[in-house]
N, CA, C and O of each residue as an XYZ file, in Angstrom:
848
protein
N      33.315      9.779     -5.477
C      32.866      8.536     -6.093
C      31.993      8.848     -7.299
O      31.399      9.925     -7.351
N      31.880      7.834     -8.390
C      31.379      8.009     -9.312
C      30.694      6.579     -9.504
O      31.220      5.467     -9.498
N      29.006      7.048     -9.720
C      27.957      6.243    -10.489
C      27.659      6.270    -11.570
O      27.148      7.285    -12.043
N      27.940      4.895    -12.484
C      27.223      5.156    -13.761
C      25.715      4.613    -14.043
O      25.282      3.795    -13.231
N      24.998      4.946    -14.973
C      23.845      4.962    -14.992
C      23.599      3.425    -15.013
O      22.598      2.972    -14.459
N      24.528      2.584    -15.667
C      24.567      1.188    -15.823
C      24.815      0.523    -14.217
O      24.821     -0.701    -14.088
N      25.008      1.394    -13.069
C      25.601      1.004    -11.991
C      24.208      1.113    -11.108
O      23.779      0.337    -10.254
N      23.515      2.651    -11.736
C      22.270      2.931    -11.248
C      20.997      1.786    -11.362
O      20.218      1.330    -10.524
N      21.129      1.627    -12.377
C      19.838      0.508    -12.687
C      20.362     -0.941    -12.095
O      19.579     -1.891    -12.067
N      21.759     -1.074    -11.608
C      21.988     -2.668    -10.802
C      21.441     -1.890     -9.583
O      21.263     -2.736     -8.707
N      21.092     -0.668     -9.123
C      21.043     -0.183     -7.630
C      19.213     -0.626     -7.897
O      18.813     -1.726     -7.516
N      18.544      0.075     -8.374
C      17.504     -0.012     -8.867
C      16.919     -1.952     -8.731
O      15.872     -2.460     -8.330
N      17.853     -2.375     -9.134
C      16.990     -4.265     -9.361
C      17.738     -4.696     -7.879
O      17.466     -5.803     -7.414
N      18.460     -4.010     -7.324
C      19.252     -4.683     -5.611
C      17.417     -4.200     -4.738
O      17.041     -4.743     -3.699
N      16.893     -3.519     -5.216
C      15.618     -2.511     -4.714
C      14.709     -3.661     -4.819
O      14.290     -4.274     -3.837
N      14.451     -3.903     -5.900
C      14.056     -4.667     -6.429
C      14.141     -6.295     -5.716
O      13.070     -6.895     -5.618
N      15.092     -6.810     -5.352
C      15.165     -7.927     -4.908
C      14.435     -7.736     -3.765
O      13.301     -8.193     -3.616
N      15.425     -6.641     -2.394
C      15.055     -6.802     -1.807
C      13.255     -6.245     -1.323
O      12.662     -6.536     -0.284
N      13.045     -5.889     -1.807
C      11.268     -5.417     -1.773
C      10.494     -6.738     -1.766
O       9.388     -6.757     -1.226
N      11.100     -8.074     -2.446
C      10.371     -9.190     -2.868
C      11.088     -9.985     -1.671
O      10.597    -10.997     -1.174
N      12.220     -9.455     -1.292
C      12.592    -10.791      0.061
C      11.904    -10.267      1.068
O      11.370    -10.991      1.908
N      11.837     -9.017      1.104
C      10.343     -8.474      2.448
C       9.462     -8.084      2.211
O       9.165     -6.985      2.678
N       8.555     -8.786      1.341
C       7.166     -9.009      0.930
C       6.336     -9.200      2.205
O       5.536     -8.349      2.593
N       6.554    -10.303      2.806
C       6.005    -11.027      3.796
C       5.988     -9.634      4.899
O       5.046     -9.107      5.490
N       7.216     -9.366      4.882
C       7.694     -8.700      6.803
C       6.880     -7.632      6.703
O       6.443     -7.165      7.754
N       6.300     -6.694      4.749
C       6.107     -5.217      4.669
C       4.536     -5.576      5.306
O       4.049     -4.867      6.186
N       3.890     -6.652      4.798
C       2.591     -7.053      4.863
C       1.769     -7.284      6.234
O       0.610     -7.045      6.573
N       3.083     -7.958      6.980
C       2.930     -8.101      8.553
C       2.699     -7.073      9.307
O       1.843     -7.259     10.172
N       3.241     -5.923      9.255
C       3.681     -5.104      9.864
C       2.662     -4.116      9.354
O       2.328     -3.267     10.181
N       1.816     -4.017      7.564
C       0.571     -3.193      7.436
C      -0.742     -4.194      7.836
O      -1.875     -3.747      7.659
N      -0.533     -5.706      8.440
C      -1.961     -5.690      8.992
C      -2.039     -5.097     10.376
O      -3.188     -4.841     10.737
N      -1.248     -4.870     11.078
C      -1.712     -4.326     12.425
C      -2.195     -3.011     12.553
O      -2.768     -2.474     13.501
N      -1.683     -2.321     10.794
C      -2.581     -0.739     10.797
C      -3.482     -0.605      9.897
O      -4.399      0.204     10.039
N      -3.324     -1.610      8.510
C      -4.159     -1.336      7.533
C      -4.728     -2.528      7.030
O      -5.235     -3.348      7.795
N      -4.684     -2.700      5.733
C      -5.166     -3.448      4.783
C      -4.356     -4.596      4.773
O      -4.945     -5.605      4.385
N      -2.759     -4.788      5.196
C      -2.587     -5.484      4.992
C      -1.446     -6.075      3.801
O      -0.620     -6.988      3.790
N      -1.856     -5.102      2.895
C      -0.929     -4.984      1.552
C      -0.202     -4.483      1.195
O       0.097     -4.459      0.001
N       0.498     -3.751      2.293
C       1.808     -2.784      1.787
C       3.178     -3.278      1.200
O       3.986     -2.507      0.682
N       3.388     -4.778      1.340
C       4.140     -5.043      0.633
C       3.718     -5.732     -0.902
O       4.354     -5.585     -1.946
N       2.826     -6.291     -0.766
C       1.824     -6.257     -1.976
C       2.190     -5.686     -2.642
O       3.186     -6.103     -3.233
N       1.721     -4.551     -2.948
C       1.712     -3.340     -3.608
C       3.189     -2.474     -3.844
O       3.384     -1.770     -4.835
N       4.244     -2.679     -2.667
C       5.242     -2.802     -3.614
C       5.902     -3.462     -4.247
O       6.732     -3.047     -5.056
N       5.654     -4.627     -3.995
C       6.445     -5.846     -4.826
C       5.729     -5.473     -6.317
O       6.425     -5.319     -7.320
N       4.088     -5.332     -6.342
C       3.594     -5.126     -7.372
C       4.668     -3.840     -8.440
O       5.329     -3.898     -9.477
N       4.481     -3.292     -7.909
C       5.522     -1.631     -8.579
C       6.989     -1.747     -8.741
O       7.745     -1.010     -9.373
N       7.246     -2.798     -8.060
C       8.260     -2.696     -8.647
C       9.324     -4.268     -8.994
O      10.505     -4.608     -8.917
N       7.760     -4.952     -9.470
C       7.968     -5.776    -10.273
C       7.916     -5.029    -11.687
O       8.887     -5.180    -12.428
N       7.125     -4.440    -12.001
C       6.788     -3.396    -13.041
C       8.207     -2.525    -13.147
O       8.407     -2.024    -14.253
N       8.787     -2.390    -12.554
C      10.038     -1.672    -12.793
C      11.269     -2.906    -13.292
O      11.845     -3.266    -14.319
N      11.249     -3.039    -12.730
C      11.985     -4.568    -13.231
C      11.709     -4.636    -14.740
O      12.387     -4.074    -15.601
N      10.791     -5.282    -14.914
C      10.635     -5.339    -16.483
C      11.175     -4.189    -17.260
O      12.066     -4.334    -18.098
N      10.506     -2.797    -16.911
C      11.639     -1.721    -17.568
C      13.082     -1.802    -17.711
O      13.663     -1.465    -18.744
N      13.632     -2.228    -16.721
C      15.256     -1.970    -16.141
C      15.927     -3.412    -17.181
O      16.973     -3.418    -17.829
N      14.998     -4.429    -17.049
C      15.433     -5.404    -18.040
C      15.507     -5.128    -19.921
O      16.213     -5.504    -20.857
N      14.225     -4.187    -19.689
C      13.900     -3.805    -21.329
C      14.331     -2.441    -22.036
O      15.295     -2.342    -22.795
N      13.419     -1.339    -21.648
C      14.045     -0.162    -22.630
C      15.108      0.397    -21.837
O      15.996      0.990    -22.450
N      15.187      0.304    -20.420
C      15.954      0.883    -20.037
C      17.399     -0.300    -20.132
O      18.283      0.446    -19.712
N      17.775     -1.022    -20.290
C      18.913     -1.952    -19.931
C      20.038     -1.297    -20.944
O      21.094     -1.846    -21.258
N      19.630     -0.139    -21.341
C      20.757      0.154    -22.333
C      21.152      1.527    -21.867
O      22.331      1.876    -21.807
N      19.924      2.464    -21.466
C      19.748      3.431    -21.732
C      20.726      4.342    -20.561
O      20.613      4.078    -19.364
N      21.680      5.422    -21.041
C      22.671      6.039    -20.004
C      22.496      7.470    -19.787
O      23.433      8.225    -19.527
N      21.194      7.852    -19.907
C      20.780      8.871    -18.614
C      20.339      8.598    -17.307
O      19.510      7.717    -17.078
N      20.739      9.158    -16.615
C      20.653      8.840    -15.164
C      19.322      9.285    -14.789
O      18.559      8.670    -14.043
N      19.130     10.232    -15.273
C      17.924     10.960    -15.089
C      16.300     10.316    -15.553
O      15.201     10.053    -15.065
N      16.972     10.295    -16.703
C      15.496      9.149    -17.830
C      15.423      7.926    -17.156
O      14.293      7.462    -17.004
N      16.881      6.971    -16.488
C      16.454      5.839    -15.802
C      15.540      6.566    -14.808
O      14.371      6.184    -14.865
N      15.885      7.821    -13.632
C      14.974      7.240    -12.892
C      13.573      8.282    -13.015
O      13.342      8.894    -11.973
N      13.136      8.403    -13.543
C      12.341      9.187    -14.132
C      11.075      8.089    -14.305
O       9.987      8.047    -13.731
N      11.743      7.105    -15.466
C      10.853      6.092    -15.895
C      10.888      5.254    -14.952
O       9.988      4.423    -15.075
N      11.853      5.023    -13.613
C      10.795      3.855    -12.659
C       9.928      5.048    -11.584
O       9.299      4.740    -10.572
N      10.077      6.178    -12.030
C       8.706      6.584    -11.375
C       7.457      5.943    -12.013
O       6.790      5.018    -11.549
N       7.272      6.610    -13.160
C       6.177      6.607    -14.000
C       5.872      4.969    -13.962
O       4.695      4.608    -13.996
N       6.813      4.097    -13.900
C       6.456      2.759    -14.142
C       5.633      2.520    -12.838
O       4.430      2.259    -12.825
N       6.464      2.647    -11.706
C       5.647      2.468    -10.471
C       4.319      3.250    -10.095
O       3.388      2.814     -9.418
N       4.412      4.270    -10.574
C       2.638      5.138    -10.498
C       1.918      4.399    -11.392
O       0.729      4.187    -11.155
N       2.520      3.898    -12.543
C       1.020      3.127    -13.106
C       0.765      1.989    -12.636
O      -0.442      1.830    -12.454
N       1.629      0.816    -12.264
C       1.645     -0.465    -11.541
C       0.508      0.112    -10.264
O      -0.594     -0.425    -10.149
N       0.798      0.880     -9.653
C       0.208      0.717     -8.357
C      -0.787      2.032     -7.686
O      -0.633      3.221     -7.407
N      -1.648      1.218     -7.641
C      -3.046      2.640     -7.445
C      -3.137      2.998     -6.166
O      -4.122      3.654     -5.826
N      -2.006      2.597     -5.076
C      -2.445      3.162     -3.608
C      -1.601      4.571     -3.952
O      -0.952      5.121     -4.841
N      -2.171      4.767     -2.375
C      -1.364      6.562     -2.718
C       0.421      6.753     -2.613
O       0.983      7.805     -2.918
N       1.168      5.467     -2.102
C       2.472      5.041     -2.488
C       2.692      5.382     -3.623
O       3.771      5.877     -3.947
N       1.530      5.146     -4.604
C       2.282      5.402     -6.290
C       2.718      6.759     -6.554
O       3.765      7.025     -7.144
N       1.985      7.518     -6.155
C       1.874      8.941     -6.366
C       3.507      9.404     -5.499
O       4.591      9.656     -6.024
N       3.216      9.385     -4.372
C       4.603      9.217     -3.762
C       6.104      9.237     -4.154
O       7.002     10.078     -4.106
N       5.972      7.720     -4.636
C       7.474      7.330     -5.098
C       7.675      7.895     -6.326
O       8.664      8.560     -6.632
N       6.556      7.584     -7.176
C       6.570      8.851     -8.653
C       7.271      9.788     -8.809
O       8.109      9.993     -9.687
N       6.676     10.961     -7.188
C       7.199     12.062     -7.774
C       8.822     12.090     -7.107
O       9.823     12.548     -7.657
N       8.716     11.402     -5.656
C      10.343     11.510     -5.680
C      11.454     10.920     -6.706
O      12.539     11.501     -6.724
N      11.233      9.656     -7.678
C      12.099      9.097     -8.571
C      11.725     10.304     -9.487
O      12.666     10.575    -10.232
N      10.749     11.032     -9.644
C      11.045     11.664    -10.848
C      11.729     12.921    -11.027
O      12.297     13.357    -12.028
N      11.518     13.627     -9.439
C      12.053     14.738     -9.208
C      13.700     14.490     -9.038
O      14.408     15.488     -9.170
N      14.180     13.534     -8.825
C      15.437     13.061     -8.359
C      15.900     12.795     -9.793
O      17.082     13.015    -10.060
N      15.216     12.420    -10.573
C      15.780     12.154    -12.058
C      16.035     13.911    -12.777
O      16.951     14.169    -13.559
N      15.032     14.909    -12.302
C      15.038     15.970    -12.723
C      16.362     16.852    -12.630
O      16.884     17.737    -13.308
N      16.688     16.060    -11.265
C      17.987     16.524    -10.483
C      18.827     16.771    -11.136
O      19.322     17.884    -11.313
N      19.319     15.138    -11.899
C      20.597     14.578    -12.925
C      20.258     14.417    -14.127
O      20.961     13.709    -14.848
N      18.891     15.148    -14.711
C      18.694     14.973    -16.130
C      20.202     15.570    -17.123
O      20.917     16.572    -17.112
N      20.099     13.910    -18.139
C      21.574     14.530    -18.779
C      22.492     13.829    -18.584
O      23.101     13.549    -19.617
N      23.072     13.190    -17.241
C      23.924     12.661    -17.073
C      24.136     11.577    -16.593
O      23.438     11.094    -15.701
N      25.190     10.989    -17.135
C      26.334      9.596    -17.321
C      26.470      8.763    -16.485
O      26.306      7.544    -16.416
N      27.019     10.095    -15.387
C      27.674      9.500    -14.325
C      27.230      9.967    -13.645
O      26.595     10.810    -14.280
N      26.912     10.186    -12.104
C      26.998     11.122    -10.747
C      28.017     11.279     -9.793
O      28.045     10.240     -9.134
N      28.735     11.947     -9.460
C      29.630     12.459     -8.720
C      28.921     12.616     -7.335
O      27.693     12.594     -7.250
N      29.585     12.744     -6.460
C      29.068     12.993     -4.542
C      27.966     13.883     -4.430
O      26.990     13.785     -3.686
N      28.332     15.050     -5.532
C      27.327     16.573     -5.285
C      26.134     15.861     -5.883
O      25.174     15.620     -5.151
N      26.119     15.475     -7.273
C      25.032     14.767     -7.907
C      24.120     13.934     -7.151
O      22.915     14.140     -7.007
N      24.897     12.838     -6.614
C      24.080     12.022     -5.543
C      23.288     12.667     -4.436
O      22.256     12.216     -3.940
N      24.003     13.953     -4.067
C      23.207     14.513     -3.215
C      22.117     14.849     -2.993
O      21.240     14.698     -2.143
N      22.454     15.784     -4.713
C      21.082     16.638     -5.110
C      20.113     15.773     -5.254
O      19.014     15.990     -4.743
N      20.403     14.524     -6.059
C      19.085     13.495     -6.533
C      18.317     13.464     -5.108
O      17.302     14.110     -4.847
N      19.153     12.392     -4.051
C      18.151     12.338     -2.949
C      17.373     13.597     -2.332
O      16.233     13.576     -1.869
N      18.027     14.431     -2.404
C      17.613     15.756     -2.072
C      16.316     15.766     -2.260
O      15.368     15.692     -1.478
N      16.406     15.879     -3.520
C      15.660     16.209     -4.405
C      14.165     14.773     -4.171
O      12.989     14.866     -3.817
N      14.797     13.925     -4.473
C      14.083     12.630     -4.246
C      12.318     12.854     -2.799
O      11.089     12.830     -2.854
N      13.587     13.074     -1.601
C      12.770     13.278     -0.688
C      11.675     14.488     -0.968
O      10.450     14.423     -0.867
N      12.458     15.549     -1.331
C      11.487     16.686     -1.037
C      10.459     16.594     -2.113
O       9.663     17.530     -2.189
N      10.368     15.704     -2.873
C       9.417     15.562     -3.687
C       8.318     14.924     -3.333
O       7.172     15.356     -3.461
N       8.758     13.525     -2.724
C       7.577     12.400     -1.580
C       7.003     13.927     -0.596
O       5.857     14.368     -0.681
N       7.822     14.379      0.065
C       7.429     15.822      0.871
C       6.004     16.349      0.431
O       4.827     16.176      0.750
N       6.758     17.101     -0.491
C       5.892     18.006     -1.045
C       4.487     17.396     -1.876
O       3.487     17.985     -2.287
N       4.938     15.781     -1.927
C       3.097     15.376     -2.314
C       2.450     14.668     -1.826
O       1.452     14.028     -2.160
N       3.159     14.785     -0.776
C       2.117     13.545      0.513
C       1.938     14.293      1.699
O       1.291     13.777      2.611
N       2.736     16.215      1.924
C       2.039     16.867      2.883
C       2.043     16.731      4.096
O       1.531     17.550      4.858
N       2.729     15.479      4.527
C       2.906     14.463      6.025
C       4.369     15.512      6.250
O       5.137     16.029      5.439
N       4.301     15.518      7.754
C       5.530     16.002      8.613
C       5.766     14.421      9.672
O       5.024     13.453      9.839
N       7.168     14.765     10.232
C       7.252     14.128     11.404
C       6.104     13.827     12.418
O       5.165     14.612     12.548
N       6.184     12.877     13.006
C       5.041     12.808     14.142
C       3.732     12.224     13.463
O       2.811     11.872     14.200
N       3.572     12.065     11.598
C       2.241     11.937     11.332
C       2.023     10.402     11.349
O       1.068      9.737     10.947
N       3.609      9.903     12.145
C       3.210      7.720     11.442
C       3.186      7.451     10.067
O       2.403      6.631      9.588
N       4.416      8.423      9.051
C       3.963      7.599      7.909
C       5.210      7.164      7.556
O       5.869      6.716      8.495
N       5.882      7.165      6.157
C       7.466      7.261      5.424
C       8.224      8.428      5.564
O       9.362      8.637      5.144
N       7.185      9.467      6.451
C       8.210     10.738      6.134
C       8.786     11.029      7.458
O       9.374     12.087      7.681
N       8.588      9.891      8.541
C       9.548      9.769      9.757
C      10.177      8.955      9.702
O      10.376      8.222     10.671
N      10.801      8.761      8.377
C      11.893      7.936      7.980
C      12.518      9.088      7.111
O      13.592      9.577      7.459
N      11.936      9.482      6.109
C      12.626     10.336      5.246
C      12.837     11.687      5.571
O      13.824     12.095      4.959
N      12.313     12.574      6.293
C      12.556     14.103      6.563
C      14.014     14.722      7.371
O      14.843     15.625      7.259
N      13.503     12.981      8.673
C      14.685     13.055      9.542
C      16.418     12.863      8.457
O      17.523     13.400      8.534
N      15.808     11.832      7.558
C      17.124     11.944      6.607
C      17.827     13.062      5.639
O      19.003     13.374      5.454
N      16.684     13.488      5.147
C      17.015     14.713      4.546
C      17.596     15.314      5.661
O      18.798     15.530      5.512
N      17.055     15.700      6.883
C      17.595     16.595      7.047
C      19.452     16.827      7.365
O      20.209     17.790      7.247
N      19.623     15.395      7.809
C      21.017     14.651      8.283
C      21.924     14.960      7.058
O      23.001     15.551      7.121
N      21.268     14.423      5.817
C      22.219     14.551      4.525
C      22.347     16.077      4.349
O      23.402     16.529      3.903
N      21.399     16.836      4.654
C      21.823     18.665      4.264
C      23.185     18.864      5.080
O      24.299     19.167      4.654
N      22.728     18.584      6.457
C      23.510     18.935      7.382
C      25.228     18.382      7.128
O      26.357     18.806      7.380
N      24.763     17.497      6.647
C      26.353     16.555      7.037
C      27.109     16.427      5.586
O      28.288     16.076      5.527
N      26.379     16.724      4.488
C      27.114     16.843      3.135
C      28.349     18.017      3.515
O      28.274     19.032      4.208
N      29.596     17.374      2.692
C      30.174     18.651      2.457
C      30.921     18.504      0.733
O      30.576     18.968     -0.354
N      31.866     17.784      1.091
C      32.031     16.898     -0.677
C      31.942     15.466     -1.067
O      31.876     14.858     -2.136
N      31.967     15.091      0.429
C      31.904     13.263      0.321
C      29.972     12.687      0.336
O      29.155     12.903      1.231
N      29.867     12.325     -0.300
C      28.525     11.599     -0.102
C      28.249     10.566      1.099
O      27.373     10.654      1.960
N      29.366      9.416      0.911
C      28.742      8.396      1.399
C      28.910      8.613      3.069
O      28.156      7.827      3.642
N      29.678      9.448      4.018
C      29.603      9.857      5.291
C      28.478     10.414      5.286
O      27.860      9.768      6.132
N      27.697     11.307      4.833
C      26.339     12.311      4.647
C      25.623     11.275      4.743
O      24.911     11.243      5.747
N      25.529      9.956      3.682
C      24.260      9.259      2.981
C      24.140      8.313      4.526
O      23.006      8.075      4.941
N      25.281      7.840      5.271
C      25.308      7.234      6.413
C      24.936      8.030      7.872
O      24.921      7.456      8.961
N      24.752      8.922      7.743
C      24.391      9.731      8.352
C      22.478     10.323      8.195
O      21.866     11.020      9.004
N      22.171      9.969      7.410
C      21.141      9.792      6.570
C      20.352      8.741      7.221
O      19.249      8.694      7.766
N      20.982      8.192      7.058
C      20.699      6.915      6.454
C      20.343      5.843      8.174
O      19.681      4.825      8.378
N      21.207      6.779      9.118
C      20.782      6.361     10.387
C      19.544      7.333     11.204
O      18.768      7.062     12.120
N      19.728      8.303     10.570
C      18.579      9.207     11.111
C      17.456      8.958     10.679
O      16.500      9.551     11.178
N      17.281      8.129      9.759
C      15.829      7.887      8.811
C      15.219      6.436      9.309
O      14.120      5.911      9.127
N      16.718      5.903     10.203
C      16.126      4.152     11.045
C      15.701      4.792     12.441
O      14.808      4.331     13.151
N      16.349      5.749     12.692
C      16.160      6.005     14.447
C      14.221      6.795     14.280
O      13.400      6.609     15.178
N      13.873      7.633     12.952
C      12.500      7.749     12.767
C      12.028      6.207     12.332
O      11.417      5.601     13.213
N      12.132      5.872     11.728
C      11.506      4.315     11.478
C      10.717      4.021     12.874
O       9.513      4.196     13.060
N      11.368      3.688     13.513
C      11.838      2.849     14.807
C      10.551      4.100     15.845
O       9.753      3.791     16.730
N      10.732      4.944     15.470
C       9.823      6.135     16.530
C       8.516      5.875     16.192
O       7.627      6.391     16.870
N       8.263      5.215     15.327
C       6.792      4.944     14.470
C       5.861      4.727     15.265
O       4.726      5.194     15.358
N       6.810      3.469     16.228
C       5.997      2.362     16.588
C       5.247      2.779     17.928
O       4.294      2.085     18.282
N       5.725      4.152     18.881
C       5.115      4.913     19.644
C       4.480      5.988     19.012
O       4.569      7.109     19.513
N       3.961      5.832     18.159
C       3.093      7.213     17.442
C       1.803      6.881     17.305
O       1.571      5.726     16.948
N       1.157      7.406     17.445
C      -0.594      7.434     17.060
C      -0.560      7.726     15.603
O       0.120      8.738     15.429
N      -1.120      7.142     14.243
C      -1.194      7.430     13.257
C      -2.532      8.490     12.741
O      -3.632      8.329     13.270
N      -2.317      9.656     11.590
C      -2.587     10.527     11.619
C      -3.243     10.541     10.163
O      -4.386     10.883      9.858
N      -2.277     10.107      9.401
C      -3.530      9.861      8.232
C      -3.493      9.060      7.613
O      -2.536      8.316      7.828
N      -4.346      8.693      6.587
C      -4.640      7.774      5.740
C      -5.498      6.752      6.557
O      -6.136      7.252      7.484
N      -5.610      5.488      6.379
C      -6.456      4.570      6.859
C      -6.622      3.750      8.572
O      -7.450      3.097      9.207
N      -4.893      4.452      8.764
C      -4.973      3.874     10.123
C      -4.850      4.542     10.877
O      -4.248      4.452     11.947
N      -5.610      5.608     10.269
C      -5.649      6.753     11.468
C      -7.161      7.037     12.117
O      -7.618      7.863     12.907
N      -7.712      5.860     11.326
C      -8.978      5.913     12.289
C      -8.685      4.982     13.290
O      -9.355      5.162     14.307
N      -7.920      4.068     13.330
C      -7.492      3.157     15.068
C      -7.065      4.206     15.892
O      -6.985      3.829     17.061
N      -6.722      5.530     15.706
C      -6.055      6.095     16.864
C      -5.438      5.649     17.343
O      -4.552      4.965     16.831
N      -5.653      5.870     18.937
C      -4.985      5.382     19.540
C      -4.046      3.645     19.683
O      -2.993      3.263     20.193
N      -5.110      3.055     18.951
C      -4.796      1.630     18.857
C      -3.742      1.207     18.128
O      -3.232      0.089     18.185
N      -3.269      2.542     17.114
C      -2.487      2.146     16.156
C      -1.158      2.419     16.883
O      -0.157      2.490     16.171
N      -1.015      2.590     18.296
C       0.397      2.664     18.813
C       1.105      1.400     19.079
O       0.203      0.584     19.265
N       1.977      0.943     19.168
C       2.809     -0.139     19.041
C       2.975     -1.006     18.231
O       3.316     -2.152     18.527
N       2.741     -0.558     16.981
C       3.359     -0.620     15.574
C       3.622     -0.148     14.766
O       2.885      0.633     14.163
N       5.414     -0.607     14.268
C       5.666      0.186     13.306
C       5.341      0.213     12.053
O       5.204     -0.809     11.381
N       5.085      2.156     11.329
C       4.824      1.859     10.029
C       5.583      1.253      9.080
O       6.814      1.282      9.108
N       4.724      0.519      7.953
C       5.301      0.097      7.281
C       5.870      0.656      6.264
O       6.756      0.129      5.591
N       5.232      2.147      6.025
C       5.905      2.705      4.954
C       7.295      3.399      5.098
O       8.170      3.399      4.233
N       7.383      4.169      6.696
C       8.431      3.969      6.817
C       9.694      3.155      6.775
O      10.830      3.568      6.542
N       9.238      1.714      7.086
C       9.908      0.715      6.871
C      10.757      0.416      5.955
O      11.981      0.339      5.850
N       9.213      0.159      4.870
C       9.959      0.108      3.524
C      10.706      1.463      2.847
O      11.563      1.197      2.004
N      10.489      2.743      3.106
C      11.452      3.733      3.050
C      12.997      3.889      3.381
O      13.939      4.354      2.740
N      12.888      3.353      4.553
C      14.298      2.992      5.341
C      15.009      1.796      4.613
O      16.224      1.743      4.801
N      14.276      0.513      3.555
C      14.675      0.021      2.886
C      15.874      0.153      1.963
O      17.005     -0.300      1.788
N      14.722      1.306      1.311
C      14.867      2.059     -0.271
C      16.418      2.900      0.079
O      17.298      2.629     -0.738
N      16.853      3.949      1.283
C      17.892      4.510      1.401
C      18.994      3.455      1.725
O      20.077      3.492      1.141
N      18.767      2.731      2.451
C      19.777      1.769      3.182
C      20.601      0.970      1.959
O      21.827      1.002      1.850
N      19.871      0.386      1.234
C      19.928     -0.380     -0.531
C      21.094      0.850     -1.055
O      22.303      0.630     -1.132
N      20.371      2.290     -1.416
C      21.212      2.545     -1.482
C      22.829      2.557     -1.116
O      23.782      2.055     -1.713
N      22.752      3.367      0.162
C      23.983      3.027      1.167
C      24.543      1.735      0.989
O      25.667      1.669      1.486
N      24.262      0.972      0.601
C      25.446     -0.303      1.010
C      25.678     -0.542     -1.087
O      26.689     -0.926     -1.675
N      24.645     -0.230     -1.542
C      25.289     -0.098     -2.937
C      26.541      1.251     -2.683
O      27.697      1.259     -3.107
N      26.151      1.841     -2.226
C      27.467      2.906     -2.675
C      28.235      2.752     -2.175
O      29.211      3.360     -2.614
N      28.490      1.899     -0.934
C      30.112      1.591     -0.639
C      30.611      0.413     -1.409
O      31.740      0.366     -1.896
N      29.820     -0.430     -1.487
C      30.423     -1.456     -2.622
C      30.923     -0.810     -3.955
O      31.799     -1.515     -4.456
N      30.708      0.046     -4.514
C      30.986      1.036     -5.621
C      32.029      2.081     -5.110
O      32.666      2.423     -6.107
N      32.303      2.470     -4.464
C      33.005      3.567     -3.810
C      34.328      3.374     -4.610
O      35.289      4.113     -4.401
C-alpha cells in the first residue's frame, strides 16, 4: 500500500477530530488520577496542529516535514510533559521518511517504529509504570514481530496489543508523574494517556485500510 503525504495530513485532521469528540471521555478518565485535563491539553495541541495542516502545511509533500512540524506545533501548544512526548515521536517518525512522497508498507513501519521509540526514549516509562507506554511498547513490540512486507496485518496486530495494555492500566498502581502519589488509590482506573495513545494508533489503522 501506498500513502501520500496529502493522504497523511487527512490521517493527521481524522486525529484531530477524533481527540475533540473525546475531549470529555480523555478528561473523565484524568480526574480519577490527575488534574483532570488530559484531554484539555490535547485538544489544545492539536487544535494547534490543525491550523498548520490547514495552512503551511496543506500543500506541502514531504512526509517527513508534515510530520515533523505537528510535532513542533504540538510541543509549543502544550506545556504538560505530553508535549515533549508526542514531539519527539512525530518528529523522530518524520526523521524516518524525511524526503518522501509517498510511504510504502516498509516506510510505514519504520515511521511508527520509529515514532514509538522516540515517546520511549523521552519519557523513560516501561510497562507496568500506568502511563502511554502500556499502550505503546506492547505495540511496538507486536509490529517488530509481525511485520514482514505487509503493514496493515503488523499495524493490526499492533494495534491490538497496545488496547489489551490500555485496558491493563486500570489494575496498575501508577508510578510516575502526578498520580503516582495516590498509589495505591490510583488502581481501578484507566490511564488516560494510554487511552488517548491507543487513539492515535487505532486512527491510524482504520485510515489505512480505508486507503489500502
Amino acid at each position: 500500500m501506498n500513502i501520500t503525504a496529502k493522504e497523511l495530513i487527512n490521517y493527521f485532521k481524522e486525529v484531530v477530530d477524533i481527540v475533540e469528540k473525546e475531549k470529555d471521555y480523555l478528561c473523565d478518565l484524568d480526574r480519577k488520577l490527575g488534574d483532570g485535563d488530559h484531554g484539555v491539553t490535547m485538544s489544545i495541541g492539536w487544535q494547534a496542529v490543525n491550523e498548520q495542516l490547514n495552512g503551511k502545511l496543506a500543500e506541502e509533500s514531504d512526509c517527513g516535514k508534515i510530520s515533523s512540524t505537528v510535532g513542533m506545533t504540538f510541543l509549543n501548544a502544550v506545556g504538560s510533559s505530553v508535549g515533549p512526548l508526542y514531539a519527539t515521536g512525530f518528529m523522530r517518525g518524520g526523521k524516518a521518511v524525511k524526503g518522501k512522497s509517498e510511504l510504502n508498507d516498509v516506510d510505514l513501519a519504520a515511521y511508527w517504529i520509529a515514532f514509538i521509540n522516540g515517546v520511549q526514549e523521552r519519557g523513560n516509562a516501561k510497562v507496568g509504570d500506568k502511563t502511554m507506554m502500556d499502550t505503546l511498547i506492547p505495540a511496538l513490540e507486536a509490529l517488530v514481530v509481525n511485520f514482514d512486507r505487509e503493514f496493515i496485518p503488523a499495524f493490526e496486530s499492533a494495534v491490538e496489543a497496545g488496547e489489551i495494555g490500555m485496558k491493563s492500566t486500570t489494575d496498575l498502581v501508577s508510578k510516575i508523574g502526578r498520580s503516582s502519589r495516590l498509589g495505591e488509590r490510583s488502581k481501578g482506573a484507566q490511564d488516560p494517556g494510554a487511552t488517548s495513545a491507543h487513539m492515535i494508533l487505532k486512527a491510524f489503522l482504520d485510515f489505512a485500510k480505508v486507503h489500502a
